[in-house]
N, C-alpha and C positions, 0 to 999 in steps of 0.2 A: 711363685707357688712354693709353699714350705713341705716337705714331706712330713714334719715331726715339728708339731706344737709344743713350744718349752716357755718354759719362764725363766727368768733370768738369773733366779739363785740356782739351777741347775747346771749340772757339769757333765750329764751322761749324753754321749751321742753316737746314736745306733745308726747304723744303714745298713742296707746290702752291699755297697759296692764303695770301693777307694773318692769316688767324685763325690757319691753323696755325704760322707764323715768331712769331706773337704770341703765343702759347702757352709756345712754346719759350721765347722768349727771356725772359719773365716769371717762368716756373718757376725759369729757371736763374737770373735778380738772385735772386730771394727767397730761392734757397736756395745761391747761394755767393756773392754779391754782395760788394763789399769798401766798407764806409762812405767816403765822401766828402761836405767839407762846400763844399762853391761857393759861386757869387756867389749863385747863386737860391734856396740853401736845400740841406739835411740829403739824401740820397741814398745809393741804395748802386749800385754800379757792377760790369760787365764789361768789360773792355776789348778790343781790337782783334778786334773781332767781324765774321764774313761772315753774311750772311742770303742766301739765293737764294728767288728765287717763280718756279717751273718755269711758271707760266699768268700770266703779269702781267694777264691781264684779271678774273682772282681777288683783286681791289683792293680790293672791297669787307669789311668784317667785316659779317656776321650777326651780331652779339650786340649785346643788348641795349647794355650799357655802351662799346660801339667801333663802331658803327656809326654814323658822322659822314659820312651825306651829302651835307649838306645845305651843310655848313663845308667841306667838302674840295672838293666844286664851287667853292664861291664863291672858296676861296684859289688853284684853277687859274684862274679866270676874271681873280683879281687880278693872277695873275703872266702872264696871255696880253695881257691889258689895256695890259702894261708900264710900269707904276706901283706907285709904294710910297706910296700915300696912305694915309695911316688912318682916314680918313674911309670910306674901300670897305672894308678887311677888316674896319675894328670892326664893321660891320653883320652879318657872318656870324659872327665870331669878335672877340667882347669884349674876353679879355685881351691883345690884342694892344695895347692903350691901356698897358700898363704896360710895354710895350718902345719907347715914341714919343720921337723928337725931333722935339719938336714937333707938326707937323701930316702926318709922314711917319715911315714905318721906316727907317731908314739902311740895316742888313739887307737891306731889299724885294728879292724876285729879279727883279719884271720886266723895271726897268731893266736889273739885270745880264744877266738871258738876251737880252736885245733890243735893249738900244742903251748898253752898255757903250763908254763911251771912243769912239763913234758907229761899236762896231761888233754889229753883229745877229748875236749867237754863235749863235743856233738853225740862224738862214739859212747860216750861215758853213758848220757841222758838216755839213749836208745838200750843200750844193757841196761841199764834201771829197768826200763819200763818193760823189754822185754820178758825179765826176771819175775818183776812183781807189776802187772799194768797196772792195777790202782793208787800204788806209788806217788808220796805231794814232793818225792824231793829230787826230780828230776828239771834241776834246775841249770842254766847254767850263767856263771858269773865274770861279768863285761867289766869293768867299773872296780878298779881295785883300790883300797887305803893308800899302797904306797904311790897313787897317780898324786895324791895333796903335799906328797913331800917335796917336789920338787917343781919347777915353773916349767910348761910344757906348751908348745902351740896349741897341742891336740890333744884332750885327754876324752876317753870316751864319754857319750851323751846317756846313751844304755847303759842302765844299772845289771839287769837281770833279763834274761829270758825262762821261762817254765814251761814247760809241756806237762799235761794231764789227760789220761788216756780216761775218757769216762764213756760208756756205753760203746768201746769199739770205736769213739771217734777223737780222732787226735787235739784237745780244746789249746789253744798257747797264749800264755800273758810275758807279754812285755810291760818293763819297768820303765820309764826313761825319766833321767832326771830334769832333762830340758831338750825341747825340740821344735825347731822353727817351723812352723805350719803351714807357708810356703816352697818353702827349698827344698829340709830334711824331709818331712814327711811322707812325701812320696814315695823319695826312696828307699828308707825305711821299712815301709809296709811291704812292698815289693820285695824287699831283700829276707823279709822276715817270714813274711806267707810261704814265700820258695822255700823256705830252712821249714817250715811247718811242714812242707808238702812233701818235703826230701825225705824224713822224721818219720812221717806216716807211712810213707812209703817203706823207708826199714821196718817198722813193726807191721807192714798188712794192713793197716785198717785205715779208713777213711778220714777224710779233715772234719773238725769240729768247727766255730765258730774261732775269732781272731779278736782279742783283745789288748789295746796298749794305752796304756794308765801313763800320765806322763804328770813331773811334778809343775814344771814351766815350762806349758804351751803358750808360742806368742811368733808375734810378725813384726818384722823389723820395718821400720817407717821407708827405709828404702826397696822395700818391697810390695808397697803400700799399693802403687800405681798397679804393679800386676797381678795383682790380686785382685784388684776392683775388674780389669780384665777377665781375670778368670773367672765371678760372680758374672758377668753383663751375658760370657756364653753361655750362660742359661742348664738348665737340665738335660744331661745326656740321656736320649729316649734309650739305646742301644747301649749296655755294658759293657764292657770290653772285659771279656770270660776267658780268661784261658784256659784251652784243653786241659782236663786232667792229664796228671803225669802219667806215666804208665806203670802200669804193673808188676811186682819183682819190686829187687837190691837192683837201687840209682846208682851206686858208686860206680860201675865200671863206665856208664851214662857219664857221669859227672868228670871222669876221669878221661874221655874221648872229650866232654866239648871245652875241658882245660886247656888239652892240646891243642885244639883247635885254636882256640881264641890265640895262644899265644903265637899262633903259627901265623895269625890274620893279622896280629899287632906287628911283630918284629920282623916276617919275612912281607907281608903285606897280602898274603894267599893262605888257602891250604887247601891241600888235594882232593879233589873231591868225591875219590875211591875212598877217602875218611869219613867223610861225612856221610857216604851212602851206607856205612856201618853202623851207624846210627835207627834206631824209628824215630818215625817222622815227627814226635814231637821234639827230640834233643836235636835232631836237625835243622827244625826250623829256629832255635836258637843259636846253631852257629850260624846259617842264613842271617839273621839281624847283623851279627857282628858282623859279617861280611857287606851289607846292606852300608852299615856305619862305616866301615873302610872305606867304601865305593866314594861316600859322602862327603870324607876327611879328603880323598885322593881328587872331587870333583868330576869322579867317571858316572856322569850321566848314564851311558849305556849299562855300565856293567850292573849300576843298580837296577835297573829295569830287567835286565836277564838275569840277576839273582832273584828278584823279586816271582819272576815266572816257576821261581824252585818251589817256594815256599808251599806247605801243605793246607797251614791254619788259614782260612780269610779275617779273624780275627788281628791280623797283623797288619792288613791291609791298607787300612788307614795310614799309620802313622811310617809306612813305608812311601806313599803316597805324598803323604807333608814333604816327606824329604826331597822325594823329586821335584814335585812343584818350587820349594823354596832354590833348590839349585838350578830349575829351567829360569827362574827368575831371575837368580844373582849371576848367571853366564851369559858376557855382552854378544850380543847383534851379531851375525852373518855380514859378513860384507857384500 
């Protein structure tokens, strides 16, 4: 079943929710794609593609094979962190060692979203819009000239992001100049809805719709297989919504589950007098990471008693996968 009748010289793909633009946009590489061979490998491509996600808090995929909670948290946390260590993402996300120079991504957004050339473009965008909300030039810029001057593993994919305050509701366009529609995308959207939601949250007013215009969308032939995968499980009846954020300046929010995270990575805990400093929605976010420690460390138990913290059922599922996959891969009772 197709939500949205298109034809084939079209590039716009609407939905509600992160699974259904994924859908779309999968169907259509497979089935008009045009080969291309890059630096990373064999592809087949769409180009100059819009996606909109009418609910950006619909970030999550349900499905089996795209449901990456666990990696998409820890890569917001990397980019809120303002650091491009690889020492922090490899921990969530592996092949990110094969885009390093050296002991860092050159790529990394945090620096760029936070202290670019020492200037804080998130903070920057929010005083814009504060100041003047009908404002087009609260933009902020990923994707620099001097990234071409030099050969780099990792230079960014995001050109731009923009925020536009229209009617009280916070609308944002991503640019991206290339984005793989299995892997990146996900997390992406994820990474970027949250930066929408954090945004709206500093100026008061509610989320608008989510749009990201990308110039080469495309799937890499070795990702061919799981992608057909992820078409076979069919339509997710249930969305995976995440609660709204709460109400008020997120920075002190933001600034508790940094700590956290880094206290869950390096010490392998955090106290949990921390976390009950928290409401229960930045809570149940350092719960995941702790859920993902559980999973890294093979503590079948402790994931099951973090899992009994959590507040959202929205989470549920894909806490669920994880224990299922680890009661599977830990051998026999004697």
């Amino acid at each position: 079943m197709r939500l949205f009748q298109r034809t084939m010289a079209e590039a716009y793909f609407p939905g509600g929710t992160l699974d259904d633009v994924l859908r779309l946009v999968i169907q259509e590489i497979i089935a008009h794609g045009d080969r291309i061979v890059p630096t990373k490998g064999e592809a087949d491509e769409i180009s100059g593609v819009l996606l909109e996600i009418s609910n950006p808090r619909a970030r999550l995929s349900r499905t089996e094979t795209r449901g990456k909670i666990f990696s998409s948290l820890g890569e917001l946390c990397w980019y809120l962190a303002r650091t491009n260590a690889l020492g922090f993402i490899r921990y969530y996300i592996e092949p990110y060692v094969d885009f390093a120079d050296g002991d860092v991504i050159f790529g990394g957004y945090g620096p760029r979203l936070f202290d670019w050339r020492g200037i804080n473009q998130i903070n920057n965008v929010i005083e814009i819009l504060r100041s003047k909300s009908p404002s087009r030039k609260a933009v902020v810029q990923l994707f620099d000239a001097n990234d071409l001057i030099e050969e780099h593993n990792d230079v960014p994919c995001t050109c731009t992001l923009q925020f536009m305050n229209r009617h009280d509701k916070l609308h944002m366009f991503v640019y991206m100049r290339s984005n793989d529609a299995h892997w990146g995308l996900p997390h992406d959207v994820f990474c970027f809805t949250m930066l929408q939601e954090i945004v709206a949250r500093s100026l008061e007013i509610e989320l608008g719709p989510y749009k990201h215009l990308v110039g080469s969308l495309h799937l890499y032939t070795k990702h061919l297989r799981a992608a057909k995968r992820f078409l076979k499980e069919g339509w997710q009846p249930t969305p995976a919504v995440m609660p709204p954020m709460p109400l008020g300046n997120p920075w002190p929010a933001i600034e508790l589950l940094l700590h956290a995270e880094s206290e869950i990575r390096i010490r392998g805990a955090v106290e949990d007098a921390d976390v009950k400093r928290l409401d229960p929605y930045w809570a149940d976010l350092v719960r995941l990471l702790e859920v993902y420690r559980a999973k890294e460390d093979s503590d079948l138990g402790r994931m099951i008693a973090v899992r009994g913290r959590i507040s959202s059922d929205v989470y549920f599922p894909f806490i669920d996968r994880a224990i299922r996959k680890l009661e599977v891969s830990r051998p026999p009772l004697p």
